[in-house]
N, C-alpha and C positions, 0 to 999 in steps of 0.2 A: 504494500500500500504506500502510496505516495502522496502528500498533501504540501497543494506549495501556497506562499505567503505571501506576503511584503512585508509583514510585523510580525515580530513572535513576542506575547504578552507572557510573562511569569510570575505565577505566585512563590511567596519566597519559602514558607516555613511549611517544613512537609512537600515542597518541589525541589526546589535548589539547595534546601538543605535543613537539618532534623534540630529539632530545635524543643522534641516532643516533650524528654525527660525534665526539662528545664521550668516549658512553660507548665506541667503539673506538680513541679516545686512549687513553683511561682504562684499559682494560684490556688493551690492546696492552703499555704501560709496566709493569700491574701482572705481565701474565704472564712478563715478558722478567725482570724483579727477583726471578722467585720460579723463574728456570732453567726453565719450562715449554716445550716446545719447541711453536713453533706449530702443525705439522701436531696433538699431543694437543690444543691449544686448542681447535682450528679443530672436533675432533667435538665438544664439550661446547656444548648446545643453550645460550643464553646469554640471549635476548632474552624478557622476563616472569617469568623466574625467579629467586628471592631468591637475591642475593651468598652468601646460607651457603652452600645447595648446590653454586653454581657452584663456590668454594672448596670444598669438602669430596669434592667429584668429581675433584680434580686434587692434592690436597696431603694429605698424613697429617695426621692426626686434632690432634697436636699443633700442627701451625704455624696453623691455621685463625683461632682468633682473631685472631692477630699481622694474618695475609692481610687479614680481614676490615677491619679496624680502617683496614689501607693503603687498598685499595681503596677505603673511604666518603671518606678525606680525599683522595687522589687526584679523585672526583668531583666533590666539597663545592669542591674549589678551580677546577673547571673550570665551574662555574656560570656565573659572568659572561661572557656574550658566548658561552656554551655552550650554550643553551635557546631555542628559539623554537616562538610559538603556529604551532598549525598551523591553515590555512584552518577556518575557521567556527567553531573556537573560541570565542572570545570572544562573537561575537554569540547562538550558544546556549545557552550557559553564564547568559548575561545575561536570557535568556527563563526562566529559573527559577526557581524561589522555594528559597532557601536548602535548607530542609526536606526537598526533594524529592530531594534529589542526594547524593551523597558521591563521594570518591575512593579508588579502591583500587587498591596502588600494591604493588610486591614490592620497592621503597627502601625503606633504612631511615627512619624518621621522620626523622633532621636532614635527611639529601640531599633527601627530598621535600618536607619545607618550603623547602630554600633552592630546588629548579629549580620550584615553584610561585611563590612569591615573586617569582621572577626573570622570569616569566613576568604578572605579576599577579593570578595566581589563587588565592584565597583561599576555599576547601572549609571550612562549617561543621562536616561530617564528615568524617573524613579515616582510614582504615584502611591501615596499612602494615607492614611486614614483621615492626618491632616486636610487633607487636599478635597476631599469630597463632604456631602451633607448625608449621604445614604451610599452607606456599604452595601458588601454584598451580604446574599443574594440577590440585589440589585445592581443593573448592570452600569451604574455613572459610574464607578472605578475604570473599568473596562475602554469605557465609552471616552473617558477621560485620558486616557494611557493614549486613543488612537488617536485621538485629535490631538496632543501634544508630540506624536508622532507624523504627523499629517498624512495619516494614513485611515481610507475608507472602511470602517468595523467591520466587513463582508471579506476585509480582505487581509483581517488578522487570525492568528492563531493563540488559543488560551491554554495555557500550561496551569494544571491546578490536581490537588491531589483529594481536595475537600468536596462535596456535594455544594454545602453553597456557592463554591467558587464556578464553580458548572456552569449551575444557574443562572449564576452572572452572566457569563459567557456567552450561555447561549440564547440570553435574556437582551444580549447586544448584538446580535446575529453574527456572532463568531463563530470558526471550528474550535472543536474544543479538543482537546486530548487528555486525557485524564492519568493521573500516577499512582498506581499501587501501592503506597508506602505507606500511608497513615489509616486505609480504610480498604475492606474486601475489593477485588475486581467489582463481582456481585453489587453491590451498594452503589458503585459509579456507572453514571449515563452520561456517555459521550462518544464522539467521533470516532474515537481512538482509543484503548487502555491498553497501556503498556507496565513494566514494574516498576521502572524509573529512566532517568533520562540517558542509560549507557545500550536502552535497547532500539535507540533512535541515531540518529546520522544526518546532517544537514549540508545541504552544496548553495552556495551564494553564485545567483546569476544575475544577468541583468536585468531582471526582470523580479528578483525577488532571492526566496528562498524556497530550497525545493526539501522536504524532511520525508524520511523513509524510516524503514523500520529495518533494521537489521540483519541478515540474513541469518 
């Protein structure tokens, strides 16, 4: 299978790299500090979705900032020694011409520059939770990454390993190709599921990008 592009959009945590152990540190600590009993934790959908909702799903309206504010330096400090690239990472990442790619990311900009950083990766475009009014499962992220890419959304590609992030995707009439790493095959609906990014291969033309699967 062959699917070609002009933009390849990526989600970071759980795509480009694991970040899983860390962020259930990180919010194991934050829920326990804010009296949340785990069993309510445990329903609130967590993984691709912006810290405000998660916050504003489990705490009155007031304390939400205060929450938010914990939970980014909670993560911001668990960076080091918290982040790793995930298989094929780097080497596709590397096959790309700056221009053609961005990251979009439901971290806030400081945590997604420090667990990219920490990781070596370094997105000429970078879209984060900052930057938008409605995450995903909504597709302004998405929608946002193409147009700062000046590239028509029919005519990118969504790298995501979450069900929300799908959504988005394919809620902005992207292809979507989905990653096995944080959630069953099964569970993911998309164009594409692979286990992660080293069973894919990409050729830059002029015309785009051409992404195959591996042999």
């Amino acid at each position: 299978m062959k699917i070609h592009a002009e933009a390849l959009l990526f989600d970071n945590d759980g795509t480009l790299v694991s970040s899983l152990e860390s962020v259930n540190r990180c919010w194991t600590r934050w829920y326990e500090e804010y009296g949340i009993a785990a069993e309510d934790f445990a329903r609130i959908e967590l993984h691709g979705r912006p810290a405000a909702e998660i916050a504003a799903d489990l705490l009155p309206a007031g304390l939400v900032p205060e929450a938010l504010a914990r939970i980014e330096q909670l993560e911001v400090d668990d960076v080091p020694g918290g982040v790793l690239l995930l298989p094929g990472t780097a080497e596709f990442l590397a096959s790309l011409p700056a221009e053609r790619w961005a990251v979009v990311t439901s971290a806030t900009r400081r945590l997604a520059e420090a667990r990219l950083a920490e990781a070596g990766i370094r997105p000429k475009t970078l879209v984060t939770a900052d930057d938008i009014t409605r995450g995903k499962p909504d597709p302004e992220p998405y929608l946002l990454a193409a147009r700062e890419l000046g590239v028509d959304p029919a005519c990118c590609v969504v790298f995501e390993d979450a069900p929300a992030g799908l959504q988005a995707g394919r809620a902005a009439g992207m292809t979507t190709v989905a990653l096995a790493t944080t959630h069953r095959s099964d569970e993911l609906d998309a164009d594409l599921v692979v286990e992660d990014l080293s069973a894919l291969s990409a050729l830059v033309t002029a015309a785009g990008v051409e992404i195959s699967v591996r042999g």
